[in-house]
C-alpha positions as CSV (number, residue, x, y, z in Angstrom):
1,X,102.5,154.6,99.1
2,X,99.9,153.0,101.5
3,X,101.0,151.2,105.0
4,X,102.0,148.0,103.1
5,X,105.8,147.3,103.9
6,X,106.1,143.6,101.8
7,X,103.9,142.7,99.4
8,X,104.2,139.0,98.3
9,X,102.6,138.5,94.7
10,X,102.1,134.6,93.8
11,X,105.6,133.1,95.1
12,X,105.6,129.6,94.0
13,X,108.5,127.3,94.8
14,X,108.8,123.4,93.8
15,X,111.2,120.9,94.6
16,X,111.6,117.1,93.2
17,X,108.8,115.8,94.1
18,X,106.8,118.5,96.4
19,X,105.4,122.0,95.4
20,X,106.2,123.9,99.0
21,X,104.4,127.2,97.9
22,X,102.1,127.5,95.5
23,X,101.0,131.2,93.9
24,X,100.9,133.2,97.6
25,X,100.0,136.0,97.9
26,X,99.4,138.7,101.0
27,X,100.7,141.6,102.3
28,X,102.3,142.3,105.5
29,X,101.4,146.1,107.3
30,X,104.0,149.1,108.5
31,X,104.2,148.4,112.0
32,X,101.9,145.2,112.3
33,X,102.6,141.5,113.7
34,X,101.5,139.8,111.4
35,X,101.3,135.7,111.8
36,X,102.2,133.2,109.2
37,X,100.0,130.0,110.1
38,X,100.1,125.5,109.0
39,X,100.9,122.9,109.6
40,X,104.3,120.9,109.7
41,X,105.0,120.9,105.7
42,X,102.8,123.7,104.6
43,X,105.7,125.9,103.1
44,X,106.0,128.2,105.9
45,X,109.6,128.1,105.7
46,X,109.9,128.4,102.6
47,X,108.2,131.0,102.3
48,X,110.3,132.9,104.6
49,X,113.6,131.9,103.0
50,X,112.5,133.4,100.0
51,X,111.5,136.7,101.7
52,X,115.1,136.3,103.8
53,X,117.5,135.6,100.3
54,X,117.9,132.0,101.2
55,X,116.3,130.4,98.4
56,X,115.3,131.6,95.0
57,X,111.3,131.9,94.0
58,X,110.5,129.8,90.8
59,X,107.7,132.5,90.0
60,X,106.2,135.6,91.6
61,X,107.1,139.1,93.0
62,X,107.9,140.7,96.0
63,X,108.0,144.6,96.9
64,X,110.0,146.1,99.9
65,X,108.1,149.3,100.8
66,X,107.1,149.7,97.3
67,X,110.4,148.7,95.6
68,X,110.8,145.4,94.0
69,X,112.8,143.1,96.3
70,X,114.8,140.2,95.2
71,X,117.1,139.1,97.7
72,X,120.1,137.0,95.6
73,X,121.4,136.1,99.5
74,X,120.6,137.0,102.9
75,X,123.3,139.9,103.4
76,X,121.0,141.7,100.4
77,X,117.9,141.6,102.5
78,X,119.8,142.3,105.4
79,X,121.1,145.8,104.0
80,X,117.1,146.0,102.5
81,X,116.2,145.9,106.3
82,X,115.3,142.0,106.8
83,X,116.4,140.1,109.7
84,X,115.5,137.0,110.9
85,X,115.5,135.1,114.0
86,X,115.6,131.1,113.3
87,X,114.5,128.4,115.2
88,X,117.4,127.0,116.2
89,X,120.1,129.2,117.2
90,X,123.8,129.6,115.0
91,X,125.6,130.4,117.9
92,X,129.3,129.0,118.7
93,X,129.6,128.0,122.5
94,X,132.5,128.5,123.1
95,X,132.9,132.5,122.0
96,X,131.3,135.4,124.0
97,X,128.1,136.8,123.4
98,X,129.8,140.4,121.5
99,X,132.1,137.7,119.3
100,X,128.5,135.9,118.2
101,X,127.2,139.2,117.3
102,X,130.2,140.3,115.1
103,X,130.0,137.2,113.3
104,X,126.3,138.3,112.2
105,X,127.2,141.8,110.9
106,X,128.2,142.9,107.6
107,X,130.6,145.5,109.0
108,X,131.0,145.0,112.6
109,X,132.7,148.5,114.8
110,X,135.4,147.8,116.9
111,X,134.5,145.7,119.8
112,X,134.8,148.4,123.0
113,X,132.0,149.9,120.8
114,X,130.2,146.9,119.6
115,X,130.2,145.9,123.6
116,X,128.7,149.6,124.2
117,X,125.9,148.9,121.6
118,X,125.1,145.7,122.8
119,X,124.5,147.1,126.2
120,X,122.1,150.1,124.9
121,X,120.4,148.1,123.0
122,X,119.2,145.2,124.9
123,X,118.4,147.5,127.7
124,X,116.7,149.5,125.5
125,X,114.5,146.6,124.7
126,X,114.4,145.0,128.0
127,X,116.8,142.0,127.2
128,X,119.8,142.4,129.3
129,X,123.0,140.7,128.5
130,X,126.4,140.9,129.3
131,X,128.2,141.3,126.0
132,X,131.1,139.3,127.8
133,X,129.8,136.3,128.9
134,X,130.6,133.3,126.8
135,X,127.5,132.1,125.3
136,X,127.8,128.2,127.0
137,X,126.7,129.3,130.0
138,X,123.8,131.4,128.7
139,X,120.3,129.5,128.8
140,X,118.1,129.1,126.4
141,X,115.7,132.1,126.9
142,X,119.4,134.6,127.0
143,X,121.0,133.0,123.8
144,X,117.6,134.3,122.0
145,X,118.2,137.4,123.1
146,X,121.9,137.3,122.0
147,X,119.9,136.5,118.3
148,X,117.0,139.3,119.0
149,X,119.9,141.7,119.9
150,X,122.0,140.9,116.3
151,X,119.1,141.5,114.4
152,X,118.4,144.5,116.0
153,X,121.4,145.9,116.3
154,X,120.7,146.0,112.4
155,X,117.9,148.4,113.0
156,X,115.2,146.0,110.8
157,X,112.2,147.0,109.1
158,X,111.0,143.4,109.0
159,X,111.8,141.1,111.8
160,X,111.0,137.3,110.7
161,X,110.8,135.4,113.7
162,X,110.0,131.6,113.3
163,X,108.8,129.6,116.5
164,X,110.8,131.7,119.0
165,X,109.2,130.8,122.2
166,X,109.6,126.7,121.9
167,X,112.5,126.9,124.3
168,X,111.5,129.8,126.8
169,X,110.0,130.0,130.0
170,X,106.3,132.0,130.5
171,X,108.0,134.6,132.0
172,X,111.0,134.7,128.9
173,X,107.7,135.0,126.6
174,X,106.2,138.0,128.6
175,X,109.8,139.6,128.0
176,X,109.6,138.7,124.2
177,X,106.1,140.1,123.7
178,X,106.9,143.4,125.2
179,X,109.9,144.0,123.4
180,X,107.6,142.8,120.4
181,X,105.1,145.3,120.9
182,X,107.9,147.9,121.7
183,X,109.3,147.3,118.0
184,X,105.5,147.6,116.6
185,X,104.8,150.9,118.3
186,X,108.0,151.9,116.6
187,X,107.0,151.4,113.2
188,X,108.9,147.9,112.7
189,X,106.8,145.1,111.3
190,X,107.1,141.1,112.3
191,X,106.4,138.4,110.8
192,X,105.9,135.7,113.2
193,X,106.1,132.5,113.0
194,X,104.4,129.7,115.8
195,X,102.3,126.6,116.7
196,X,101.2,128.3,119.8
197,X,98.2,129.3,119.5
198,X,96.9,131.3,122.0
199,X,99.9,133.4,121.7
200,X,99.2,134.2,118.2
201,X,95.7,135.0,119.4
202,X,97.3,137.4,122.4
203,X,99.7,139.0,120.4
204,X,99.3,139.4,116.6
205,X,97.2,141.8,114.5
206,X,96.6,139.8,111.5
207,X,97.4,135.8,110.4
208,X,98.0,134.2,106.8
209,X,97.1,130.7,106.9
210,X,98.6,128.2,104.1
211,X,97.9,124.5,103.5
212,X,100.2,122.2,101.4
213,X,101.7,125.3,99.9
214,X,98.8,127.2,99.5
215,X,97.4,130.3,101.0
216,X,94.0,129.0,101.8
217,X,92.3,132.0,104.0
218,X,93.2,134.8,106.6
219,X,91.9,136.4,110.2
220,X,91.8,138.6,112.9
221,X,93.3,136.5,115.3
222,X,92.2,137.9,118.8
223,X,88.6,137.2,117.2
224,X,89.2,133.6,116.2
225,X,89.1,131.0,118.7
226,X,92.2,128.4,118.9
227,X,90.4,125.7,117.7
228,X,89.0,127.7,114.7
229,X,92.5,128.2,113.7
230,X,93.8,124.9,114.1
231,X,91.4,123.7,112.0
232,X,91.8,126.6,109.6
233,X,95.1,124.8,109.4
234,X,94.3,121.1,108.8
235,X,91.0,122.0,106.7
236,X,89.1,119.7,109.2
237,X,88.7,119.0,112.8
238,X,90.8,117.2,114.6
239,X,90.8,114.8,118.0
240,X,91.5,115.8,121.3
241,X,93.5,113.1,123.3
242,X,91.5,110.8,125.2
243,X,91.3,110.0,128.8
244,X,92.1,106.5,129.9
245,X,91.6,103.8,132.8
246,X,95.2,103.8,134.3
247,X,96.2,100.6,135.5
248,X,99.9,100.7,137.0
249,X,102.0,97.4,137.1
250,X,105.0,96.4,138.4
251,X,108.3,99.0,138.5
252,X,109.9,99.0,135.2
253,X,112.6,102.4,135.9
254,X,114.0,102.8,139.1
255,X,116.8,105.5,139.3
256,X,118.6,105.9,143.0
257,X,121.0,108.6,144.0
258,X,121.8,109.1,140.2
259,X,124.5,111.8,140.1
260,X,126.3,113.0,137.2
261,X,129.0,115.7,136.5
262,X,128.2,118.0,133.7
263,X,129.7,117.3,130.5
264,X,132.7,118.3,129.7
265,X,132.1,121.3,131.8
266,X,129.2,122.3,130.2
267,X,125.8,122.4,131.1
268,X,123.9,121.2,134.0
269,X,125.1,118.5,136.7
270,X,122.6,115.8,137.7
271,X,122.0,115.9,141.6
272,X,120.9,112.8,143.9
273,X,117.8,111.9,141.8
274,X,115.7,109.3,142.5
275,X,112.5,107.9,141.7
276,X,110.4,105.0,140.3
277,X,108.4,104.1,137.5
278,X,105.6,102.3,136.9
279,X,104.1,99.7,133.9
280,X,101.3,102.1,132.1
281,X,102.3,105.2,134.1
282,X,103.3,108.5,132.5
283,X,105.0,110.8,134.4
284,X,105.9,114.0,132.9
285,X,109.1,116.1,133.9
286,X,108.9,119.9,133.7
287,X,111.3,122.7,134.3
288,X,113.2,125.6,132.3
289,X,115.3,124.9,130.0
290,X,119.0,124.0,130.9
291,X,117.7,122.4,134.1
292,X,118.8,119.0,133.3
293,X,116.6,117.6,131.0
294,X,119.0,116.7,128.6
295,X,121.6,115.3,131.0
296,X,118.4,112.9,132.4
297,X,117.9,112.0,128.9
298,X,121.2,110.7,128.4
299,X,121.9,109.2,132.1
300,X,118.6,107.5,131.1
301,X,119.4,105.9,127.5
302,X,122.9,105.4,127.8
303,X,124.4,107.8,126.1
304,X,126.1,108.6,129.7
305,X,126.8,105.8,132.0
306,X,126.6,106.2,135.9
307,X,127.5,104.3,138.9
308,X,126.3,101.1,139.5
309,X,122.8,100.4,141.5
310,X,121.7,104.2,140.0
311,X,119.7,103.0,137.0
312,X,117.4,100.0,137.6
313,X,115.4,99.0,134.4
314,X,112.8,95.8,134.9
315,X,115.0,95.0,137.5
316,X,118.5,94.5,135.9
317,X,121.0,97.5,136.8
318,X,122.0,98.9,133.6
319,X,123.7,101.9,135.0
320,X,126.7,100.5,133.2
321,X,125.2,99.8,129.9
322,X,125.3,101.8,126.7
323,X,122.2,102.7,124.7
324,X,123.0,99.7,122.2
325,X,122.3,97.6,125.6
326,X,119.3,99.1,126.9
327,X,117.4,99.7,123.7
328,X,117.4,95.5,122.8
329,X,115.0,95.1,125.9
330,X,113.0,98.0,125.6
331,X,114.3,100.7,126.8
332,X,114.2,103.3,124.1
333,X,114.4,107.1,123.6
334,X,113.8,110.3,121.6
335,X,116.4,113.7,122.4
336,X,115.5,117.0,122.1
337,X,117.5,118.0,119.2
338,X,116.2,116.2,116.4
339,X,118.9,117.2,113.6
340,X,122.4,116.3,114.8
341,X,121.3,114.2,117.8
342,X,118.2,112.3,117.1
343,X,118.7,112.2,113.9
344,X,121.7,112.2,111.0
345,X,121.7,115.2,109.3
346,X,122.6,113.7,105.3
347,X,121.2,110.3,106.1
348,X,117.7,109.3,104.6
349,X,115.1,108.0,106.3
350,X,115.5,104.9,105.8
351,X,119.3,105.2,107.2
352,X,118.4,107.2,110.1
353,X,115.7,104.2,111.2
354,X,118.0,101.6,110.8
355,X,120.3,104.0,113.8
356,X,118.0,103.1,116.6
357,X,116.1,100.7,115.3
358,X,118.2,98.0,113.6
359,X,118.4,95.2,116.2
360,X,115.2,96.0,118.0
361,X,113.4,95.6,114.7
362,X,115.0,93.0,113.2
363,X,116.5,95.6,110.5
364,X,119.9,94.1,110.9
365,X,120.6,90.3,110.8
366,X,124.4,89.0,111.2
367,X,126.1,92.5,110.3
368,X,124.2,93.3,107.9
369,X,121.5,95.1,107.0
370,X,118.3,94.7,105.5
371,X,117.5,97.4,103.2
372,X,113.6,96.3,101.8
373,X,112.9,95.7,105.6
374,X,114.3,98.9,106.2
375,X,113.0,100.9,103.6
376,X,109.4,99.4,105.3
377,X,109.9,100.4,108.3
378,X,110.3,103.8,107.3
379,X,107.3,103.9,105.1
380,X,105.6,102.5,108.5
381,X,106.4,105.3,110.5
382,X,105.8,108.0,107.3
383,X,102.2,106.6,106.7
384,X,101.1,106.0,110.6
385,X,102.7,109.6,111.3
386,X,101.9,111.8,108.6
387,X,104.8,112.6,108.1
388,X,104.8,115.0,104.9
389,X,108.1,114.2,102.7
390,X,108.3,112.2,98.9
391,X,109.7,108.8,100.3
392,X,111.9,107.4,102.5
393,X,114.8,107.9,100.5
394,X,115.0,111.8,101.2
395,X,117.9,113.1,103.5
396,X,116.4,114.1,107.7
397,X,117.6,117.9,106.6
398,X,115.8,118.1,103.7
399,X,112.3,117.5,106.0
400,X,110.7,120.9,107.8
401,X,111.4,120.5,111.6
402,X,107.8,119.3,112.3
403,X,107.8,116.4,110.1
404,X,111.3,115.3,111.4
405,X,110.2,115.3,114.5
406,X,107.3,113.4,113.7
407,X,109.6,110.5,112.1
408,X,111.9,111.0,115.5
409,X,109.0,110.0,117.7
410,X,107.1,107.7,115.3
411,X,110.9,105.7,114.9
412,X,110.9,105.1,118.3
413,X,107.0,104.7,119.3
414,X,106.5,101.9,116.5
415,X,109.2,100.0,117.7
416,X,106.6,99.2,121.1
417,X,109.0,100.1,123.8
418,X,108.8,98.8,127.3
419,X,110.2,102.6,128.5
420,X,110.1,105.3,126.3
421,X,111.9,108.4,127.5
422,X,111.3,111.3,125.6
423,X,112.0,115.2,125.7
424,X,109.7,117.9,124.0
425,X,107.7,115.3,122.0
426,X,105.7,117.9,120.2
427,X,108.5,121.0,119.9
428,X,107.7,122.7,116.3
429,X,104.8,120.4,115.2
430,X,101.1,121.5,114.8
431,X,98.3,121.6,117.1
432,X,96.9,118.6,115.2
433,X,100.0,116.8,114.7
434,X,100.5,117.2,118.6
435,X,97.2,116.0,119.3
436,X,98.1,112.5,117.3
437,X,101.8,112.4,119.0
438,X,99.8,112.5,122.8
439,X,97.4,110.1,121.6
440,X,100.1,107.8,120.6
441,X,101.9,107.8,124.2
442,X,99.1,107.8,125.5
443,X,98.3,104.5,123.9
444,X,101.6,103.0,124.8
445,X,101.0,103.6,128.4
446,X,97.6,102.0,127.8
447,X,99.3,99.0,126.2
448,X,101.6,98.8,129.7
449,X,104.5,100.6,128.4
450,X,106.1,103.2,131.1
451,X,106.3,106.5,129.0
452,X,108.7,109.3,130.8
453,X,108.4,113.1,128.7
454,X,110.3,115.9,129.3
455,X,108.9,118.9,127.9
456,X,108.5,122.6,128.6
457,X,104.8,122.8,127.6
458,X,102.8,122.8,130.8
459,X,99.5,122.2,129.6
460,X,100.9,119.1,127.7
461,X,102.1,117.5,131.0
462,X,98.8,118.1,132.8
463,X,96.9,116.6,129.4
464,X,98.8,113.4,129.3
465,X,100.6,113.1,132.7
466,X,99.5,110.6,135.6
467,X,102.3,112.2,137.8
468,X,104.3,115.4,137.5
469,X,108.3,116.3,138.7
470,X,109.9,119.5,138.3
471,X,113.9,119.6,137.5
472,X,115.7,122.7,139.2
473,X,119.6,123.0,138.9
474,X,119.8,119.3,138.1
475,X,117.3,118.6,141.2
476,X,114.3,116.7,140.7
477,X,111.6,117.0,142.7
478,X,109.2,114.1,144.6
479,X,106.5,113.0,141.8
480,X,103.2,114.3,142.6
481,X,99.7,113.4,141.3
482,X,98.7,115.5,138.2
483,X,95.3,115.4,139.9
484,X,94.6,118.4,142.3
485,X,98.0,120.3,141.7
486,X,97.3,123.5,140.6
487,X,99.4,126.5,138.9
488,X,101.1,128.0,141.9
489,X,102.3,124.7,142.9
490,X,103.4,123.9,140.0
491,X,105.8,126.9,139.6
492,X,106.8,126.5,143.2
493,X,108.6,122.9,142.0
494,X,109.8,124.7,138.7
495,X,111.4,127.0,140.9
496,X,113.2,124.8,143.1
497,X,111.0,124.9,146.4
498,X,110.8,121.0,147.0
499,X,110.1,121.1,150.7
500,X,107.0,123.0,149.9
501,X,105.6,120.2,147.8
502,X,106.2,117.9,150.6
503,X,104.8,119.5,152.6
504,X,101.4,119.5,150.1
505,X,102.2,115.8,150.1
506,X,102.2,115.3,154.2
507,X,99.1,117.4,154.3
């Protein structure tokens, strides 16, 4: 045989309404990283179901190292040598780190020498973890590995791997790459899976790039720019955001001293935070995940009340409201976690709009609700956010996590807030669908609304940020002007050195 491992031969896939992949076809190398390229809704993950057992092809072929591979189920493509690391994690909080890997093995050894393999191999690798630790208080960037180290522990000969840096710091992502290019030079072969760009450029040997179910080209990505593959993506060129005049009004968020336990023992306490914002002023938050930022989130909309004077929103405390409260004036928001907490999981659309927006929006008059206004609001925020599903009607799960996360934020951003706080606006979506999603804050904040994102994207926070904060153990440091701040000052505040960004400010 030549150095093809999988060879996909015209997979095609439909659902009601929607073809998600359409006759593709490409092969993927003996020991390559290979990069699997569109945007939100173009059948990536699809695609990678089929090649992972999860869901059936309608049509077309695949070959495993020359043998024809139909995977009825993942465990049959696991044995085959296929393992996949999803986007979001299937890990149970409240068992250890060896007790999550058992649970993904076919036939797991007994644990003293499950704990010992654990160890060898996530040394071996450079991911360290302690095979006892339970996995809530692992962060983000170690409950990957905990994923990395199941799948490997499986000794793979395809590794699927689909967005696996949207949650990890730059340094977590230098660990990934290494232990990436470790696997290559071992003979294993990745398909990967990202909307990062310049990562794909950095790390990845060949790409496959597929629009509205279609493979529509492929490239050497360390010689294609990251503009030439966005557009590759979208089939045209897209807008940058655009600079604005800012004008700052009046104070419409002032938090004081807000301190919060963490919940229910997990996660990250909020310490004596404090600061203010402004009418058409975006400040943007930074800081590795498990910081805080959800905790903010939630002390911010209501979710989790404080102590009264800590929460100061155009001038009324609302530190003892709930979100129902806050989000009639204006005060809105958009979580992380877009199935399960920003949106319902089995609810449509059309359900899930009516969930934040049914007072605000008129969508519910006297108890009940008004399901042609409803169903129009949805359609609103489908049309002016591309979002890529059949109607309004269809179930949040049934969406890919880019175009759910487009409805999330368009929900929220149509409603015209007064605050918006929001946390990785653009996590899993395209380079062109992130472009629109910045624009749109940034046209709120131009419009005088206050706009507050969370996100672990740097370069987003310097595009779209007037002042930027960094959140350390539940610490948040003293806003500074986007302008001027450079790099190393920046991970100086992600780190937790607030005194020395003071002393930038004094100086």
């Amino acid at each position: 045989m030549d150095d093809t491992l999988l060879s996909i031969q015209g997979l095609t896939k439909a659902y009601p309404g929607v073809v998600a992949n359409d006759n593709v076809t490409f092969d993927i190398g003996k020991g390559e990283i290979h990069a699997l390229l569109g945007e939100n809704g173009a059948g990536k993950s699809t695609l990678v179901k089929m090649i992972y057992g999860l869901v059936a092809p309608d049509r077309g072929t695949m070959t495993l190292d020359g043998a024809s591979f139909a995977p009825p189920k993942p465990s049959v493509a696991r044995q085959a040598g296929v393992a996949m690391v999803f986007q979001h994690f299937s890990l149970f909080d409240a068992l250890s780190v060896a007790e999550n890997v058992a649970l993904g093995m076919e036939n797991p050894p007994k644990p003293r020498d499950l704990a010992a393999r654990i160890r060898d191999v996530s040394e071996q690798y450079g991911l360290p973890l302690d095979p006892a630790r339970d996995v809530s208080s692992l962060s983000a960037g170690e409950r990957q590995r905990v994923e990395i180290i199941r799948c490997l522990l499986q000794d793979p000969r395809l590794l699927i791997m689909d967005e696996p840096t949207s949650v990890l710091t730059p340094q977590e992502v230098e660990i990934l790459f290494e232990t990436l290019r470790k696997l290559k030079s071992e003979g294993t072969s990745i398909l990967y899976i990202s909307h990062k760009l310049e990562e794909i450029r950095s790390l990845c040997d060949h790409a496959t790039i597929l629009r509205h179910g279609q493979k529509v080209g492929d490239c050497t990505p360390s010689e294609t720019s990251a503009r030439e593959l966005a557009e590759l993506m979208v089939g045209s060129s897209f807008a940058t955001p655009k600079a604005r005049d800012v004008q700052l009004g009046e104070v419409v968020l002032k938090v004081q001293n807000l301190e919060l336990p963490a919940l229910d023992g997990i996660g990250t306490p909020l310490r004596d935070i404090s600061f203010e914002l402004r009418k058409g002023e975006v400040l943007g938050i930074g800081g590795v995940a498990g910081n805080g930022q959800d905790e903010l989130l939630m002390a911010l909309s209501g979710e989790r009340l404080s102590d009264p004077g800590m929460v100061t929103f155009q001038g009324n405390d609302v530190s003892r409201q709930g979100a129902g409260q806050r989000r009639l004036p204006g005060l809105l928001s958009a979580p992380e976690e877009r199935l399960g907490h920003a949106a319902a999981p089995d609810m449509s659309l059309t359900e899930n709009g009516v969930l934040t927006a049914g007072k605000r929006a008129g969508l519910v008059q006297n108890g009940f609700i008004d399901w042609g206004k409803s169903r129009r609001f949805a359609e609103d925020v489908i049309e002016k956010f591309d979002v890529r599903t059949p109607g309004p009607n269809v179930a949040a799960r049934a969406l890919s996590g880019g175009n759910l996360q487009k409805y999330v934020v368009g929900r929220e951003i149509v409603q015209k807030p007064e605050l918006l706080v929001i946390n990785q606006p653009t996590w899993g979506v395209d380079a062109a669908a992130a472009a629109s999603i910045r624009q749109a804050l940034l046209d709120l904040a131009h419009g005088g609304a206050a706009i507050l994102v969370i996100s672990q994207d740097l370069d987003e926070l310097m595009e779209i940020s007037d002042c930027f904060a960094a959140l350390n153990e539940g610490r948040l440091s003293q806003p500074r002007p986007v302008q001027g701040l450079d790099m190393e000052q920046i991970g100086l505040m992600l780190g937790g050195a607030h005194d020395m960004e003071t002393a930038h400010v004094a100086s």
